[in-house]
C-alpha positions in Angstrom: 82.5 87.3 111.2 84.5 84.3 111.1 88.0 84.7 112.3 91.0 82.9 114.1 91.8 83.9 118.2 94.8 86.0 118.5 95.4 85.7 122.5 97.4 89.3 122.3 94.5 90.8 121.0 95.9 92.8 118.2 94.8 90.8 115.8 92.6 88.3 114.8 88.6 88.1 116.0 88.8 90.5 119.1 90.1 93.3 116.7 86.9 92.3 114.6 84.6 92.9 117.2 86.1 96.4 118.5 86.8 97.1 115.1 83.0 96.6 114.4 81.3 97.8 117.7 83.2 101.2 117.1 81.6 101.9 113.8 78.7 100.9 115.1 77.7 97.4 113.9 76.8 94.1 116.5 79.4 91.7 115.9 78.5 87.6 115.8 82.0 86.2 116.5 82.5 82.9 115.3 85.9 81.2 116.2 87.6 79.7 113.1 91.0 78.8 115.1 93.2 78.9 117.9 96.5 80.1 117.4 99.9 80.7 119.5 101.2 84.1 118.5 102.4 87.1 120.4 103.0 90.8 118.8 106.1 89.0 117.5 105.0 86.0 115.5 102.5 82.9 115.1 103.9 79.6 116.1 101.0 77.5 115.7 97.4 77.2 115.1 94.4 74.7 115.5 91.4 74.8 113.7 88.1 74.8 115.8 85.8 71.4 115.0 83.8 72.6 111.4 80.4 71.0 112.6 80.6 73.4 115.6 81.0 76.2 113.3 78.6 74.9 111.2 76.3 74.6 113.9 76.8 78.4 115.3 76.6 79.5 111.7 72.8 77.7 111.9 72.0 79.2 115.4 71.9 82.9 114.8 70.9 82.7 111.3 67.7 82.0 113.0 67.6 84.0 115.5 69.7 87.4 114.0 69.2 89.3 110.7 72.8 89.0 109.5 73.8 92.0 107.0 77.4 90.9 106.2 80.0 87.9 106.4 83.7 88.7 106.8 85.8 86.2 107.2 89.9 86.2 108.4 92.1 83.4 109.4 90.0 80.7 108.6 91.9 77.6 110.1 91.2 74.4 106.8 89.6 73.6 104.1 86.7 72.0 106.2 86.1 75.4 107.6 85.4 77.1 104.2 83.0 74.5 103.0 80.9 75.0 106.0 80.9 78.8 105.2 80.0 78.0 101.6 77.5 75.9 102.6 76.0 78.7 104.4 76.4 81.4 102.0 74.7 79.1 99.4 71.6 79.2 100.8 72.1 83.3 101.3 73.2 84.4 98.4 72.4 88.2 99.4 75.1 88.5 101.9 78.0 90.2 101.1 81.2 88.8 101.8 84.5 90.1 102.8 87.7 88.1 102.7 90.5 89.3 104.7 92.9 86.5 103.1 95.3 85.6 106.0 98.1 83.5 105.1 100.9 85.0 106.7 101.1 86.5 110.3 103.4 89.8 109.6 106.3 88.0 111.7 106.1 85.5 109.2 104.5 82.6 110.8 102.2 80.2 108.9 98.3 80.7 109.0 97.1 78.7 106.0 98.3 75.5 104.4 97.9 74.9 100.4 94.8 72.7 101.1 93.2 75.9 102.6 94.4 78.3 100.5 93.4 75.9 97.7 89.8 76.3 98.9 89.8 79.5 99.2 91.1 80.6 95.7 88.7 77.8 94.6 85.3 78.6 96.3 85.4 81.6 98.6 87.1 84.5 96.1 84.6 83.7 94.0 81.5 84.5 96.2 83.4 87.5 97.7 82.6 91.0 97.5 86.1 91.7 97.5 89.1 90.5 99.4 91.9 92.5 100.8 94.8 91.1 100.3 98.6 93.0 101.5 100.8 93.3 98.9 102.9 89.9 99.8 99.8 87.8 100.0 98.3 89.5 96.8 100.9 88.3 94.7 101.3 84.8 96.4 97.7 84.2 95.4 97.8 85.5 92.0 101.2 83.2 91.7 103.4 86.2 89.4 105.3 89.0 90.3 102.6 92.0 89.0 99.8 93.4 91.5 97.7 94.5 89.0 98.0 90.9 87.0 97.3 89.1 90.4 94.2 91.0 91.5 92.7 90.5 87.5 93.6 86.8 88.1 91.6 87.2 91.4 88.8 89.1 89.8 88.3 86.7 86.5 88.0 83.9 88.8 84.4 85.7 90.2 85.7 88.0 92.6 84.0 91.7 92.6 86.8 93.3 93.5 90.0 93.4 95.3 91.7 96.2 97.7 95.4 95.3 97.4 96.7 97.0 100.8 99.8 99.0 101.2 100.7 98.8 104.4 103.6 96.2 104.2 105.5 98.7 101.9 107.9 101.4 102.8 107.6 105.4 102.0 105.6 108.1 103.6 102.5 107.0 101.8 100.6 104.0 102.3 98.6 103.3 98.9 95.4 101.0 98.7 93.9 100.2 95.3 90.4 99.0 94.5 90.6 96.6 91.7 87.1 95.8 89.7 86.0 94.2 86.9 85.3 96.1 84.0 86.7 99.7 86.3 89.6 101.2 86.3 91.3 100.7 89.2 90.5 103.8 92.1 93.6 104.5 94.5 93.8 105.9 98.0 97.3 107.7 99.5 97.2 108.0 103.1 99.9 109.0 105.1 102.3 106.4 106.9 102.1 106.8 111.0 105.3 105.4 112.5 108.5 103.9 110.2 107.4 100.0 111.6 104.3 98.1 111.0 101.5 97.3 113.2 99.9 94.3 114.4 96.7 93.7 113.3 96.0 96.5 110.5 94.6 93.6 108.3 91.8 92.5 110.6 91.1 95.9 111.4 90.4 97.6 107.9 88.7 94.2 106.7 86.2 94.5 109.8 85.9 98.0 109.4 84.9 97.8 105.8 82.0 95.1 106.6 80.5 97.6 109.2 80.4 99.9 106.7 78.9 97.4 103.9 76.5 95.9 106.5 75.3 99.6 107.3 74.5 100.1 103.6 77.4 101.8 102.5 79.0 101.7 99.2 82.0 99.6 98.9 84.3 102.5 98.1 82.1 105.0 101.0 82.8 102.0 103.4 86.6 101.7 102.4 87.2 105.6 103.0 85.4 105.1 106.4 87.5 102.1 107.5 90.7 103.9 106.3 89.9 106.9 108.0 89.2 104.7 111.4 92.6 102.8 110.8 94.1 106.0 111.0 93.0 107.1 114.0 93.8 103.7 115.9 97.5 103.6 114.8 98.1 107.9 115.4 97.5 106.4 119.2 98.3 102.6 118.9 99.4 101.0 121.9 102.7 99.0 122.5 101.7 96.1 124.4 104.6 93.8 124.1 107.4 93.6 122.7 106.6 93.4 119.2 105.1 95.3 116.8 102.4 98.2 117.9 98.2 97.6 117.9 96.2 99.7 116.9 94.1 101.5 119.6 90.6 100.4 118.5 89.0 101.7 122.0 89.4 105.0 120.7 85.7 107.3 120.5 84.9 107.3 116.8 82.8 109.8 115.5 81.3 109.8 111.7 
């Protein structure tokens, strides 16, 4: 996976790899950014040199069967041409975008020259992305869900799981838009009144295990929503911001 450093650890690449070593998958971490966040906010970020990542990316494809490529905060544009670069030449991996833009506090994790390249190259080859409500509709540029995600999708997507969690109500619903499907929704009940830092990461690395494994995409998004679950009904409050989710939790299938 290629993902941004939170240095709190809810978020960001480390909840990737717990995320993924809990549903039993071998993470390859490869560092997109550094940032400057807490549980409260981002304040900054700095994208890692792209011809490093370009040559990691090289390194372990040939040494290490890859079965998936998820992707989170992905620092620039130059970033996401490396990554396309690489997916060309596979173009049986499947991809998941987790589209970070926004940190939940608000802060800045994508400029329009990234976001430009990722609407412009990286939906495309995606699997499917799973974008939160706010960031659904800021990438689909109109106030609808359901009109953003078929934007998403009729530019080459496969499908996008619009996430609930940045709503209110005792439910949190997901829904799997795909082309030519009707759209599938998921209801799951909403632990705690606040939100949590680092939900995003978590399902989006979840569902990749689950993909990489060989599972469906919609067998892989129960999964990962049934894991989220259980890190939030015992997340931990490490600061004094918003909650993580307790990833070192035993996970049984």
């Amino acid at each position: 996976m290629l993902s941004g450093l939170d240095p709190s650890g809810g978020a960001g690449i480390q909840a990737d790899i717990q995320a993924i070593t809990s549903l039993g998958g071998h993470p390859l971490p490869v560092l997109t950014c550094l940032t400057v966040q807490d549980t409260k906010n981002v304040y900054g970020a700095e994208a890692i040199d792209p011809a490093i990542i370009k040559q990691q990316l090289e390194c372990l494809d040939n040494d290490i069967p890859i079965h998936a490529v998820k992707t989170g905060a992905m620092g620039n544009a130059a970033v996401v041409k490396v990554l396309m670069e690489f997916l060309d030449r596979h173009p049986e991996l499947p991809l998941i975008v987790d589209p970070v833009i926004k940190a939940a506090g608000g802060g800045d994790l994508a400029d329009d020259e990234l976001v430009k390249a990722m609407k412009g190259s990286l939906f495309a080859r995606a699997e499917m992305i799973t974008p939160n409500g706010v960031e659904l509709l800021q990438l689909g540029d109109c106030d609808s869900e359901s009109q953003a995600a078929d934007k998403l999708l009729s530019a080459g997507c496969k499908s996008v799981l619009a996430t609930g969690g940045h709503g209110t109500g005792p439910r949190i619903i997901n829904t799997l838009y795909s082309t030519g499907q009707e759209p599938m929704n998921w209801q799951l009940e909403r632990i705690g009144a606040n939100e949590y830092h680092g939900t995003g990461c978590t399902l989006a690395a979840a569902i990749s295990a689950g993909i990489a494994s060989g599972l469906s995409s919609r067998a892989a998004i129960s999964q990962a929503q049934n894991y989220v679950s259980r890190t939030l009904s015992s997340a931990l409050s490490i600061g004094q911001g918003q909650r993580v989710p307790n990833r070192g939790i035993p996970w049984e299938r």
